[in-house]
N, CA, C and O atoms as a Tinker XYZ file with bonds, in Angstrom:
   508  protein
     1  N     67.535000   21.716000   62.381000    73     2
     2  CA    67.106000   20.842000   63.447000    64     1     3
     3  C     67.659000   19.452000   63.141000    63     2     4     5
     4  O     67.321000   18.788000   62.161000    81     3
     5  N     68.573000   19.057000   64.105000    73     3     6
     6  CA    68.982000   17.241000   63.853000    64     5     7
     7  C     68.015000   16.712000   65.042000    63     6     8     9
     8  O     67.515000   17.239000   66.036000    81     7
     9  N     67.992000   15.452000   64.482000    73     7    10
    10  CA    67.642000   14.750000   65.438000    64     9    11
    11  C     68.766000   13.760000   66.804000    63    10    12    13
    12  O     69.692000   12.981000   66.582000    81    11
    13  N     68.256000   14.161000   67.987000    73    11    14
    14  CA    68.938000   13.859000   68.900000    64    13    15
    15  C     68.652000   13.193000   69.927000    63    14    16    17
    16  O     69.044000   13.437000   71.068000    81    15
    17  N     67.629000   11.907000   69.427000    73    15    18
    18  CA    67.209000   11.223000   70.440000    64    17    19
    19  C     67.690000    9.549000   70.504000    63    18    20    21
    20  O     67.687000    8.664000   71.360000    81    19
    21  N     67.992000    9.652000   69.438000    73    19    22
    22  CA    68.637000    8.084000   68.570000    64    21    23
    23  C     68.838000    7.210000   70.034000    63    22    24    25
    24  O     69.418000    7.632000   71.034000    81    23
    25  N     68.015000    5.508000   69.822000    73    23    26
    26  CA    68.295000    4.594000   70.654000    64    25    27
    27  C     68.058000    3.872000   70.427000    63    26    28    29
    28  O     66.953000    3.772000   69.894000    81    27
    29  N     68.739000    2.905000   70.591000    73    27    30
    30  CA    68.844000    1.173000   70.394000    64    29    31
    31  C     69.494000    0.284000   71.558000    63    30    32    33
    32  O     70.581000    0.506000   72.093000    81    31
    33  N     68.586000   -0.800000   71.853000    73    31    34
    34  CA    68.783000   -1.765000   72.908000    64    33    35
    35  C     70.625000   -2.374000   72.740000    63    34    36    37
    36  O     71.141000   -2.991000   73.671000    81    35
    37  N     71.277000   -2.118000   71.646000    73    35    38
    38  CA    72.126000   -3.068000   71.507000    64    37    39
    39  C     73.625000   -1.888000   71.057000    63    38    40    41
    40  O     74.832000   -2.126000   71.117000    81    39
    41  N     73.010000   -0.828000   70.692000    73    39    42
    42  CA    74.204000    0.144000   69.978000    64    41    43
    43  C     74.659000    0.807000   70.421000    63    42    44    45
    44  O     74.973000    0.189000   71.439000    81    43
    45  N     75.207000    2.160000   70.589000    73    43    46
    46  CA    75.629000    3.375000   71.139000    64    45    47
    47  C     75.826000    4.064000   69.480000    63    46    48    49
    48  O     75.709000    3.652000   68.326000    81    47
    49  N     76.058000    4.875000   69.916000    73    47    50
    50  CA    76.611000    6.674000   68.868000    64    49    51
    51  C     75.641000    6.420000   67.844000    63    50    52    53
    52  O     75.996000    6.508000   66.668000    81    51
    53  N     74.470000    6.119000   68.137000    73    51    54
    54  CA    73.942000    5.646000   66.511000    64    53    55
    55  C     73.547000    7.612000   65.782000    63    54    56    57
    56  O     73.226000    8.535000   66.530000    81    55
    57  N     73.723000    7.762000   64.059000    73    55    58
    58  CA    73.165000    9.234000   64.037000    64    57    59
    59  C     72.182000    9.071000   62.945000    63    58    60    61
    60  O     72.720000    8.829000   61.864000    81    59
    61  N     71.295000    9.115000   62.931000    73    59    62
    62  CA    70.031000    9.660000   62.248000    64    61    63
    63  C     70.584000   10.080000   60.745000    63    62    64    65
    64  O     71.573000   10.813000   60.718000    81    63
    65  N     70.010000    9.662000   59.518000    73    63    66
    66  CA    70.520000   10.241000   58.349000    64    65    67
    67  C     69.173000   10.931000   57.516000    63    66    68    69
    68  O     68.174000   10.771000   58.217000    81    67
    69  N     68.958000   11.404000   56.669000    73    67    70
    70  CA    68.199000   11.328000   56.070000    64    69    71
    71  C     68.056000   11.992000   54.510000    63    70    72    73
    72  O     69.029000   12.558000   54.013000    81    71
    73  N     66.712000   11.875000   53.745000    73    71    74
    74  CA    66.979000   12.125000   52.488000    64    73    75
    75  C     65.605000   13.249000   52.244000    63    74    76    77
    76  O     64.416000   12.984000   52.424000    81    75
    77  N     66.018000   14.152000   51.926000    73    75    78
    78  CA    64.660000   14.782000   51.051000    64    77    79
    79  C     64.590000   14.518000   49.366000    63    78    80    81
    80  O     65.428000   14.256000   48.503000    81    79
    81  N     62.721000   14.796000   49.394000    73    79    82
    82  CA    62.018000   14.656000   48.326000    64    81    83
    83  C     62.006000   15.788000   47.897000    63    82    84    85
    84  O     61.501000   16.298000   48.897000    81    83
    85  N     62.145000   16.600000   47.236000    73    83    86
    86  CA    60.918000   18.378000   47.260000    64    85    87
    87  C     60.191000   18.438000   45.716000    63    86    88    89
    88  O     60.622000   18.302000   44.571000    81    87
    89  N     59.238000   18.635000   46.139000    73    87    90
    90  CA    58.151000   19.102000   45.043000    64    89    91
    91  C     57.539000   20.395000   44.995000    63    90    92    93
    92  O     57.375000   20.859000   46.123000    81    91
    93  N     57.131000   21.157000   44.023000    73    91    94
    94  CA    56.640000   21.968000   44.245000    64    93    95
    95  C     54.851000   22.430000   44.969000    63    94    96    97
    96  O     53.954000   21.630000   44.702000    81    95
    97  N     54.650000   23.120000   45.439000    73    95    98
    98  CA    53.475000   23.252000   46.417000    64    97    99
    99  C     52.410000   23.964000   45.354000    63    98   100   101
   100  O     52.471000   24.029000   44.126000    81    99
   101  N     51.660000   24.347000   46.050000    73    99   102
   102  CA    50.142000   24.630000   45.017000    64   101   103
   103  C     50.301000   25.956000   44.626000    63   102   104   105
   104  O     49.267000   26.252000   44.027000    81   103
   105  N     51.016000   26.858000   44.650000    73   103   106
   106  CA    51.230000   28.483000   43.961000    64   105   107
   107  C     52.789000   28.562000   44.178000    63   106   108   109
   108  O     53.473000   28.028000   45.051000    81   107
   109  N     53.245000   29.590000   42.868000    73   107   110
   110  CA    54.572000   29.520000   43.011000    64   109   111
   111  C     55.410000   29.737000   43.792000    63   110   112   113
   112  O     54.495000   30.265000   44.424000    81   111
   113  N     56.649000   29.923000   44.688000    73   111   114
   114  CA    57.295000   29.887000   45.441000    64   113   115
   115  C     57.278000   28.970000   46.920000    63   114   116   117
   116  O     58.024000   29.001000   47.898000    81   115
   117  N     56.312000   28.316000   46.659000    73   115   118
   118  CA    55.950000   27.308000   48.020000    64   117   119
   119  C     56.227000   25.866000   47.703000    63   118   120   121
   120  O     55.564000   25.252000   46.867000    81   119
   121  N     57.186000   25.352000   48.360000    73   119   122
   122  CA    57.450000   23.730000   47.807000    64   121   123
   123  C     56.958000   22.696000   49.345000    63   122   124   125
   124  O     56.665000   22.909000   50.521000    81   123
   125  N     57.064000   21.861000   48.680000    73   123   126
   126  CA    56.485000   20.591000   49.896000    64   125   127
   127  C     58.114000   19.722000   50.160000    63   126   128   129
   128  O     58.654000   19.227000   49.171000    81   127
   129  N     58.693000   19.622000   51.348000    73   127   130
   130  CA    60.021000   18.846000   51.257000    64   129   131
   131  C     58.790000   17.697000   52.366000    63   130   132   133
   132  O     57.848000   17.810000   53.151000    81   131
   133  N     59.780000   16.491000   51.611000    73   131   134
   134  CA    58.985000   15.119000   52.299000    64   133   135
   135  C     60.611000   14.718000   52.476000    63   134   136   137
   136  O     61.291000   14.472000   51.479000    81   135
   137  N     61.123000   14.680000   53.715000    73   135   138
   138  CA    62.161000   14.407000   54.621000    64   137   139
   139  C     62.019000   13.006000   55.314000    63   138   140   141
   140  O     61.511000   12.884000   56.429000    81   139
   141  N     62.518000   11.926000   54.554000    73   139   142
   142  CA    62.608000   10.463000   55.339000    64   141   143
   143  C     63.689000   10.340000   56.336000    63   142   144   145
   144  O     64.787000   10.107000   55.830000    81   143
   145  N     63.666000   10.429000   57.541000    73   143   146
   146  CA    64.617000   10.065000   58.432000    64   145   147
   147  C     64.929000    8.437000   58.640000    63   146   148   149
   148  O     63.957000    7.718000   58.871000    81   147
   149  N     66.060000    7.925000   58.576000    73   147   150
   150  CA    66.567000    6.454000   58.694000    64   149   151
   151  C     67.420000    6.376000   59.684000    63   150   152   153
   152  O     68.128000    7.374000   59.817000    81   151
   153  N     67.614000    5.354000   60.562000    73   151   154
   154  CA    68.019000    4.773000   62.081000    64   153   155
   155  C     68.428000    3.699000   61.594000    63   154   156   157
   156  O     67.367000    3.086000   61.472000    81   155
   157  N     69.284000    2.978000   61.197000    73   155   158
   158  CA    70.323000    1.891000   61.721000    64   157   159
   159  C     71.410000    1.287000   62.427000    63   158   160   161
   160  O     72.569000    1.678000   62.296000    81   159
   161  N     71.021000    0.218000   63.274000    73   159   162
   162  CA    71.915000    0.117000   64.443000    64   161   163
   163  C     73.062000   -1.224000   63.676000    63   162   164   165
   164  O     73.073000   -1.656000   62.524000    81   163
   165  N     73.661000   -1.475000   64.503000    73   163   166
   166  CA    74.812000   -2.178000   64.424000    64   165   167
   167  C     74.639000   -3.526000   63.600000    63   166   168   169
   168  O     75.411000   -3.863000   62.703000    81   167
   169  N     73.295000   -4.409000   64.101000    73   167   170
   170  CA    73.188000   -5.233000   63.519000    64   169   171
   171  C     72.155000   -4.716000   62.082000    63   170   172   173
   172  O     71.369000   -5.529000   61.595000    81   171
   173  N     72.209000   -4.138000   61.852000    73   171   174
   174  CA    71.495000   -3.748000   60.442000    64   173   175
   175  C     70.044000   -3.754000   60.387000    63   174   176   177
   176  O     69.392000   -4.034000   59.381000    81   175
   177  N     69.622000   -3.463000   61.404000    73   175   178
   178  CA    67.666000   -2.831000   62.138000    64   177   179
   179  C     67.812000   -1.895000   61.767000    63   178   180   181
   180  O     68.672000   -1.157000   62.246000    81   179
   181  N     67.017000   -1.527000   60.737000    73   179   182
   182  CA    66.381000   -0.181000   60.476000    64   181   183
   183  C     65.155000    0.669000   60.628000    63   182   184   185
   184  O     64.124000    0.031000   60.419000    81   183
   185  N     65.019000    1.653000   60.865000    73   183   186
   186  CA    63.515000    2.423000   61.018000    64   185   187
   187  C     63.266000    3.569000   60.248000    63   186   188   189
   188  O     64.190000    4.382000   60.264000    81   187
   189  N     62.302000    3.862000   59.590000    73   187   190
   190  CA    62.571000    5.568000   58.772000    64   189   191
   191  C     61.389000    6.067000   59.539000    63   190   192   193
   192  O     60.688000    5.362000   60.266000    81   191
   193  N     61.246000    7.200000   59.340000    73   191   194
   194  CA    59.684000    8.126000   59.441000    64   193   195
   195  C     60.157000    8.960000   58.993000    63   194   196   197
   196  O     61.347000    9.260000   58.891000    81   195
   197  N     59.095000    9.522000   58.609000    73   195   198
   198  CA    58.703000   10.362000   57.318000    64   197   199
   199  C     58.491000   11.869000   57.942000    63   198   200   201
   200  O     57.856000   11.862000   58.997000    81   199
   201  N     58.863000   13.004000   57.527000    73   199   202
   202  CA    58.724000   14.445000   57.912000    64   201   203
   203  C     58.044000   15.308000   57.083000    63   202   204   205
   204  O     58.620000   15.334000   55.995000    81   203
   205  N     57.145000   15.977000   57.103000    73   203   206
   206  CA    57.056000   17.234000   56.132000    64   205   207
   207  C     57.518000   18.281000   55.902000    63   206   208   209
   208  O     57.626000   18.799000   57.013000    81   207
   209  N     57.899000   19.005000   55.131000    73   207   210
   210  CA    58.238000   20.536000   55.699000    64   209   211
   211  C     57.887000   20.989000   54.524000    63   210   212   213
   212  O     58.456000   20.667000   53.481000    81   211
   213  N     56.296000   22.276000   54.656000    73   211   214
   214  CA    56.337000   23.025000   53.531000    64   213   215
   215  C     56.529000   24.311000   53.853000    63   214   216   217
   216  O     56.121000   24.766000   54.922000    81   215
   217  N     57.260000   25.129000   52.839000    73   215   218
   218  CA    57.668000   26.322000   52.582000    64   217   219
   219  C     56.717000   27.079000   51.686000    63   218   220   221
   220  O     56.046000   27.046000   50.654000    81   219
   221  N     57.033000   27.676000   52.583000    73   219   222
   222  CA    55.095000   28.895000   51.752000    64   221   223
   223  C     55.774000   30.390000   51.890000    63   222   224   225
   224  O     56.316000   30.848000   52.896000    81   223
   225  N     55.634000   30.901000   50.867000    73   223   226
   226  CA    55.845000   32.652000   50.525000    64   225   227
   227  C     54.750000   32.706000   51.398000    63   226   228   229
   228  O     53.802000   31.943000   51.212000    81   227
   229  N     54.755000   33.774000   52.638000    73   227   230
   230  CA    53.971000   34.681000   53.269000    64   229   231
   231  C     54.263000   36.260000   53.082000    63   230   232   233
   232  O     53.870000   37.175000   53.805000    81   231
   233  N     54.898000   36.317000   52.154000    73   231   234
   234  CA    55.187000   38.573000   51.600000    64   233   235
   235  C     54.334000   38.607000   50.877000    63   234   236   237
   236  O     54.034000   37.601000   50.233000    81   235
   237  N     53.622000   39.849000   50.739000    73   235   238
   238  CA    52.709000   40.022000   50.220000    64   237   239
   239  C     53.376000   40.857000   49.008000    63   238   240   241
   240  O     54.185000   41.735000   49.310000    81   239
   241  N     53.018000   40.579000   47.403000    73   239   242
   242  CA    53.720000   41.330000   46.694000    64   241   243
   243  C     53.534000   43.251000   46.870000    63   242   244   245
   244  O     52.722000   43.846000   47.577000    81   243
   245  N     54.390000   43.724000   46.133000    73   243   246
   246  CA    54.682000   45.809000   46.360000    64   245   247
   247  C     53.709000   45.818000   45.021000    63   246   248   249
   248  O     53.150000   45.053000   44.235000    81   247
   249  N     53.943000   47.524000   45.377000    73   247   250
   250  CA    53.697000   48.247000   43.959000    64   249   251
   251  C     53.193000   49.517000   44.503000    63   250   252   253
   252  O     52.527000   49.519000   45.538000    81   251
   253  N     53.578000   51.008000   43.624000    73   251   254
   254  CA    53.518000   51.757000   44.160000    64   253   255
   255  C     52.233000   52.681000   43.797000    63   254   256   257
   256  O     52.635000   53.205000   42.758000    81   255
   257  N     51.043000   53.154000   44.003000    73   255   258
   258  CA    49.904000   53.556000   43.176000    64   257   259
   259  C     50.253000   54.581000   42.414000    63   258   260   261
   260  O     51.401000   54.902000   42.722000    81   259
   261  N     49.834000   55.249000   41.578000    73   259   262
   262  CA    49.741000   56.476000   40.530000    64   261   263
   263  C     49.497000   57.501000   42.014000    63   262   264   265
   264  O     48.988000   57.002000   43.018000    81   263
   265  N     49.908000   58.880000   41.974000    73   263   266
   266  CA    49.368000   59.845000   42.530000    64   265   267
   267  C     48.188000   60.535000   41.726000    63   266   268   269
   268  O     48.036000   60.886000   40.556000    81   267
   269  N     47.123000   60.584000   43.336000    73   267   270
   270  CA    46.056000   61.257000   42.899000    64   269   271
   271  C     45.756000   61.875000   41.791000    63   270   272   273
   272  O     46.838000   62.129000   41.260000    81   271
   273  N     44.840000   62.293000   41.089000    73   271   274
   274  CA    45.280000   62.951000   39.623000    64   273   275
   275  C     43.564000   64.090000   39.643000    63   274   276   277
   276  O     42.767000   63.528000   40.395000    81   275
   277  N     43.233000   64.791000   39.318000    73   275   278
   278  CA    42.050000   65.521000   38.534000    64   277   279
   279  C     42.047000   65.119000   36.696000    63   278   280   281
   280  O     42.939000   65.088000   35.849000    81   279
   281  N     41.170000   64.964000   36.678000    73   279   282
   282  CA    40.633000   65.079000   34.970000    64   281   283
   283  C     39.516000   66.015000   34.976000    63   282   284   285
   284  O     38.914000   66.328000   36.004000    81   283
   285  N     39.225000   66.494000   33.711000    73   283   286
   286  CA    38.348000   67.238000   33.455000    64   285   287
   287  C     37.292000   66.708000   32.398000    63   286   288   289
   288  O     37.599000   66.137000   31.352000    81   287
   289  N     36.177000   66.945000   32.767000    73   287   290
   290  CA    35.212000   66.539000   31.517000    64   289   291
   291  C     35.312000   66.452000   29.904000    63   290   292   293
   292  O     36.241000   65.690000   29.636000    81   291
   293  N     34.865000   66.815000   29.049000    73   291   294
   294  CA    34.767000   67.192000   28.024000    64   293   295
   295  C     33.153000   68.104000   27.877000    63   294   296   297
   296  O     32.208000   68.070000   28.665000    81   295
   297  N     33.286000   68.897000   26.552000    73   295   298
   298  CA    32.035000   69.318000   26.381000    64   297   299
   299  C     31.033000   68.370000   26.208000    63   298   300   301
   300  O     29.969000   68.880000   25.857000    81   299
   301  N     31.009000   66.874000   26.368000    73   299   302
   302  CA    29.791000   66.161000   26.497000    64   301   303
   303  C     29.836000   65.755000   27.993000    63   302   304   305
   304  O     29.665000   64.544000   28.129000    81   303
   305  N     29.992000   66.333000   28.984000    73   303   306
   306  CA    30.104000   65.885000   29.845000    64   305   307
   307  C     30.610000   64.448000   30.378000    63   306   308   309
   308  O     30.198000   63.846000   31.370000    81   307
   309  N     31.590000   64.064000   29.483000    73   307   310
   310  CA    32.186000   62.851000   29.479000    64   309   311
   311  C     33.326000   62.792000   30.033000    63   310   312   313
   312  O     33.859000   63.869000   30.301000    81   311
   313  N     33.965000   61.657000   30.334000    73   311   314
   314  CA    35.702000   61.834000   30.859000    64   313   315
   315  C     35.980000   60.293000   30.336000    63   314   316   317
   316  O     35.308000   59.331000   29.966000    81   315
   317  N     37.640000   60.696000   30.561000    73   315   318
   318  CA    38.289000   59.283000   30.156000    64   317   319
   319  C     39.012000   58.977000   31.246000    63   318   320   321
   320  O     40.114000   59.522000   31.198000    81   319
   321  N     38.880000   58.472000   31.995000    73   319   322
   322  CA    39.846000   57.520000   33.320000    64   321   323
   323  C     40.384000   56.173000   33.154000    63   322   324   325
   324  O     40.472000   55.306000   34.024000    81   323
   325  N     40.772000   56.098000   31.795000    73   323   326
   326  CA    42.074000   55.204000   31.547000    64   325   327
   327  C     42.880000   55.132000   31.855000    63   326   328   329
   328  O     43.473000   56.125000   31.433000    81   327
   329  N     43.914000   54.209000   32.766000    73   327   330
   330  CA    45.414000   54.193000   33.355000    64   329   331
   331  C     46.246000   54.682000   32.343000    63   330   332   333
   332  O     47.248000   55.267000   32.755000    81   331
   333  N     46.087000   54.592000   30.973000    73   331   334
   334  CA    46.825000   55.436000   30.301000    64   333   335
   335  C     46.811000   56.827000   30.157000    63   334   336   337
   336  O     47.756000   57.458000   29.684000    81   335
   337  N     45.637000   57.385000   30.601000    73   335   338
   338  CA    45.565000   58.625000   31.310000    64   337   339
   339  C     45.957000   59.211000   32.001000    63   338   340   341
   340  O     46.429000   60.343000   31.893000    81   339
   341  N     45.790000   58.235000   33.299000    73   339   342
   342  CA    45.450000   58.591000   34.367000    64   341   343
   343  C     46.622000   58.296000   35.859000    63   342   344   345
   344  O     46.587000   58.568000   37.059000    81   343
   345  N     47.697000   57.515000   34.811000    73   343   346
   346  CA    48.575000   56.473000   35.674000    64   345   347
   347  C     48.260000   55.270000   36.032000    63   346   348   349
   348  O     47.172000   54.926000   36.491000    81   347
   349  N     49.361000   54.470000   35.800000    73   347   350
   350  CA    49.552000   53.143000   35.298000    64   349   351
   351  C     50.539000   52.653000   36.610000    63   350   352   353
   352  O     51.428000   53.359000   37.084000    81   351
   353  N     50.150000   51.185000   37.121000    73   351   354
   354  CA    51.617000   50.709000   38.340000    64   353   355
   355  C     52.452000   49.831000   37.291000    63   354   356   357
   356  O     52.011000   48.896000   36.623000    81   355
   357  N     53.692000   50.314000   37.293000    73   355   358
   358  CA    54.462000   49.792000   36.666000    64   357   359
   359  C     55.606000   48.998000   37.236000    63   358   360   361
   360  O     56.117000   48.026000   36.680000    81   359
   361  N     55.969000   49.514000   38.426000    73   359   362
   362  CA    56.871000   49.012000   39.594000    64   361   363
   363  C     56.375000   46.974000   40.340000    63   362   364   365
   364  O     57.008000   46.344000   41.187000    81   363
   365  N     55.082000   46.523000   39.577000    73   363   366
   366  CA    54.645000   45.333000   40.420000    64   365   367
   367  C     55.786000   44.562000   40.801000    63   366   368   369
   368  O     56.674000   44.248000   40.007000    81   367
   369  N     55.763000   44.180000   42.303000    73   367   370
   370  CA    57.255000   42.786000   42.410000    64   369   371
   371  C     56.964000   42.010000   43.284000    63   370   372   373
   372  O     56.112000   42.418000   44.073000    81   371
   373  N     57.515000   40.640000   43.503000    73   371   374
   374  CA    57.338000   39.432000   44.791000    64   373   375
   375  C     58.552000   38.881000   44.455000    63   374   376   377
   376  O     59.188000   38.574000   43.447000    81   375
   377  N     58.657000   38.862000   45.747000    73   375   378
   378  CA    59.558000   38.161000   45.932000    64   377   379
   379  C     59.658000   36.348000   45.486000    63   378   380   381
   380  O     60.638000   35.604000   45.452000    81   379
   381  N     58.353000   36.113000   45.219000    73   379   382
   382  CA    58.441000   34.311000   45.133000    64   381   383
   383  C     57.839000   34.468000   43.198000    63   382   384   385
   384  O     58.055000   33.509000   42.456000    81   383
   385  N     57.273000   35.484000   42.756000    73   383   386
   386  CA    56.704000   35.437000   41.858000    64   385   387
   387  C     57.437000   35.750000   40.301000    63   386   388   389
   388  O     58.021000   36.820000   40.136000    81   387
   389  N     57.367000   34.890000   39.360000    73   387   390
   390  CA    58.602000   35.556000   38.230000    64   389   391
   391  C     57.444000   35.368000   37.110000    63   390   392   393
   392  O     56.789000   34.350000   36.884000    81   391
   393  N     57.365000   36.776000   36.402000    73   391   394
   394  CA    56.556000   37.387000   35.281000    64   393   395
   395  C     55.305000   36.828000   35.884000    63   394   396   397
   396  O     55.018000   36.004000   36.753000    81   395
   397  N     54.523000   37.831000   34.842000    73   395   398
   398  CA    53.108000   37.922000   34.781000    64   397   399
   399  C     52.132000   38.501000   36.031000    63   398   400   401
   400  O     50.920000   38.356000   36.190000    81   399
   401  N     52.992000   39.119000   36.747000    73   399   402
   402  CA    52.539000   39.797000   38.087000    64   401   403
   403  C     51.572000   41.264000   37.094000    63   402   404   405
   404  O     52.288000   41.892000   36.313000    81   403
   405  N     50.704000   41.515000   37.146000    73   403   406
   406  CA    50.254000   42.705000   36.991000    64   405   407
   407  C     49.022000   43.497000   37.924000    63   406   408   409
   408  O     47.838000   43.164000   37.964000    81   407
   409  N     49.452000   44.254000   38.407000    73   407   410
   410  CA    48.394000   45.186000   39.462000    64   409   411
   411  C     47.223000   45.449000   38.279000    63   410   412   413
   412  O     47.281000   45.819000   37.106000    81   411
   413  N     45.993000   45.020000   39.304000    73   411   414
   414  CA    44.693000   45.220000   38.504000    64   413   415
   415  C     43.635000   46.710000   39.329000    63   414   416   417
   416  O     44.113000   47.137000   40.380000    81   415
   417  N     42.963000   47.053000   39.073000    73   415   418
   418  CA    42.368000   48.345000   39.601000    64   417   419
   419  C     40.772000   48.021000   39.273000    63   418   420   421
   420  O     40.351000   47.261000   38.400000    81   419
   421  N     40.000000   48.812000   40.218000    73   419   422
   422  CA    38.240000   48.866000   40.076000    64   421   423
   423  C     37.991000   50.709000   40.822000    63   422   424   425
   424  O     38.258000   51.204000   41.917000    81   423
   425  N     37.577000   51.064000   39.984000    73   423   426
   426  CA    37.057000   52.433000   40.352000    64   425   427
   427  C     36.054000   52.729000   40.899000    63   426   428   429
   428  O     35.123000   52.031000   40.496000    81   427
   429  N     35.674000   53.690000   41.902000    73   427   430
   430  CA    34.559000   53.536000   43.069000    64   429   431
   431  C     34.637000   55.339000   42.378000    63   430   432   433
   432  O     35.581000   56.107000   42.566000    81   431
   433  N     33.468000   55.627000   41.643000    73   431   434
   434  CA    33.206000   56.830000   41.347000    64   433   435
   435  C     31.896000   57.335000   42.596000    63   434   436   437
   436  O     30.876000   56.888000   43.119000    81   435
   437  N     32.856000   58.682000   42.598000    73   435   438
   438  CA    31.289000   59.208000   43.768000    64   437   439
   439  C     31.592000   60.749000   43.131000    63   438   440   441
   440  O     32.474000   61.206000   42.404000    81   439
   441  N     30.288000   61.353000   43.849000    73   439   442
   442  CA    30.106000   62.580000   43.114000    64   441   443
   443  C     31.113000   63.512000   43.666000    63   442   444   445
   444  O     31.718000   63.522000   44.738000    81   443
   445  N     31.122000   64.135000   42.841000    73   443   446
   446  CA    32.333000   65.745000   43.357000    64   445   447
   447  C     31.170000   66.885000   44.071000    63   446   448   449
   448  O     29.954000   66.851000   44.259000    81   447
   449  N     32.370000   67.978000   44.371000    73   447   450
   450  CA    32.181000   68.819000   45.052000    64   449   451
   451  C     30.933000   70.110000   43.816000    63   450   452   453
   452  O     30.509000   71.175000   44.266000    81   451
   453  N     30.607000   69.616000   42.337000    73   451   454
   454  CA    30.054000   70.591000   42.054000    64   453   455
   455  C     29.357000   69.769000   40.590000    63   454   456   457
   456  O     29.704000   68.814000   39.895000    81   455
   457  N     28.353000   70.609000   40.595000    73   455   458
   458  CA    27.041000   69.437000   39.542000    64   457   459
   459  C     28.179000   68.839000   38.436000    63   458   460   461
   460  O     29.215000   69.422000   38.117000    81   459
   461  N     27.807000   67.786000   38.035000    73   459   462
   462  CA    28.738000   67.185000   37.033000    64   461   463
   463  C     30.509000   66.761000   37.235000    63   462   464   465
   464  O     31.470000   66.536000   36.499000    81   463
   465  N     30.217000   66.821000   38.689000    73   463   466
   466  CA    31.712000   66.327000   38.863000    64   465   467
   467  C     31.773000   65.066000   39.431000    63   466   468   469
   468  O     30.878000   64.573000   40.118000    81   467
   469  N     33.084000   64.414000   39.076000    73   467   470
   470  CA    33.442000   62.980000   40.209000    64   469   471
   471  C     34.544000   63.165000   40.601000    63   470   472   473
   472  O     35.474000   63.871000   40.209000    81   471
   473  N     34.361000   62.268000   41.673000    73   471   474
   474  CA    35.812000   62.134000   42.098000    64   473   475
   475  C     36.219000   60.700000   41.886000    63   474   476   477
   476  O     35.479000   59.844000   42.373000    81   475
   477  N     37.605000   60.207000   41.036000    73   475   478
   478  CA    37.799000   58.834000   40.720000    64   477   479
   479  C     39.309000   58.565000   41.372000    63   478   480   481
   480  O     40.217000   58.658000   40.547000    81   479
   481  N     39.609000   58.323000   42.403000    73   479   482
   482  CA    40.609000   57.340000   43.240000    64   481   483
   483  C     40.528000   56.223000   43.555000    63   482   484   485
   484  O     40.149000   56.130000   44.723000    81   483
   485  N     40.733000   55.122000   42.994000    73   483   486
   486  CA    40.811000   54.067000   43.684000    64   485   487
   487  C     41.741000   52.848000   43.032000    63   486   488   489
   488  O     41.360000   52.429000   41.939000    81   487
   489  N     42.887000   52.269000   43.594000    73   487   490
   490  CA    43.684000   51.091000   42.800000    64   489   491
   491  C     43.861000   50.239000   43.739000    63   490   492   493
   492  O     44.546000   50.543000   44.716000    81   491
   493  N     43.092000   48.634000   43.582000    73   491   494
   494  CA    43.470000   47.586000   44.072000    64   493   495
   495  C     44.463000   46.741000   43.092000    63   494   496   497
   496  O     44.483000   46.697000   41.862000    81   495
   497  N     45.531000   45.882000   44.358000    73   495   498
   498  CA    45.782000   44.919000   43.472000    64   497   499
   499  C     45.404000   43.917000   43.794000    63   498   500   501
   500  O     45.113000   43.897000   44.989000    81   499
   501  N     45.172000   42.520000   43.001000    73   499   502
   502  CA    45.098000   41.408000   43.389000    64   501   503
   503  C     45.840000   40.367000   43.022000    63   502   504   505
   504  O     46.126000   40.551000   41.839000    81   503
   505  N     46.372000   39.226000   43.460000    73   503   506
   506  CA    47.566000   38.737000   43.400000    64   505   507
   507  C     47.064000   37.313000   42.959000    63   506   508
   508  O     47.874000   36.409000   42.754000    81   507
């Protein structure tokens, strides 16, 4: 986008210049550009104003879940539903995000189809 409105009582062809700032924004991949626009005419009148423009990651990061799995008890009627068990997301990615991305999980146990059983599916991530 240029600007194309440029006018002065005294000039013609005048063109708009300007300079960006950029800083980075409040989570990674999102920066703040602070864009000063400047107008000077012939006799050396100047004007700036000031622009914002922030850039914000809106993708939501991937990752692909473990497939469904069965476990079986033990003779204490116990189980182990450890991702090292059970499947692990190893694939996590974003596009704006570099290291330390890791998919986290909470298990919603409900009963199975027969005394002493569960059924355990469930992987959220949170970002």
């Amino acid at each position: 986008m240029t600007v194309t409105d440029e006018a002065d009582n005294c000039s013609s062809g005048l063109d708009a210049v300007y300079a960006d700032d950029v800083n980075p924004g409040t989570c990674e991949g999102e920066q703040i550009i602070t864009r000063t626009w400047t107008l000077q005419d012939d006799c050396g009148n100047s004007t700036e104003q000031v622009q914002t423009i922030t850039v914000q990651d809106n993708i939501p990061p991937t990752f692909s879940v473990p497939a469904d799995i069965t476990i079986e008890k033990d003779v204490n009627c116990q189980y182990d539903a450890d991702p090292i068990l059970t499947g692990d997301v190893i694939d996590e990615a974003d596009n704006c995000t570099t290291g330390g991305l890791d998919a986290s999980y909470s298990d919603n146990v409900a009963a199975g189809n027969c005394e002493g059983g569960n059924h355990h599916p469930n992987l959220d991530v949170d970002r």
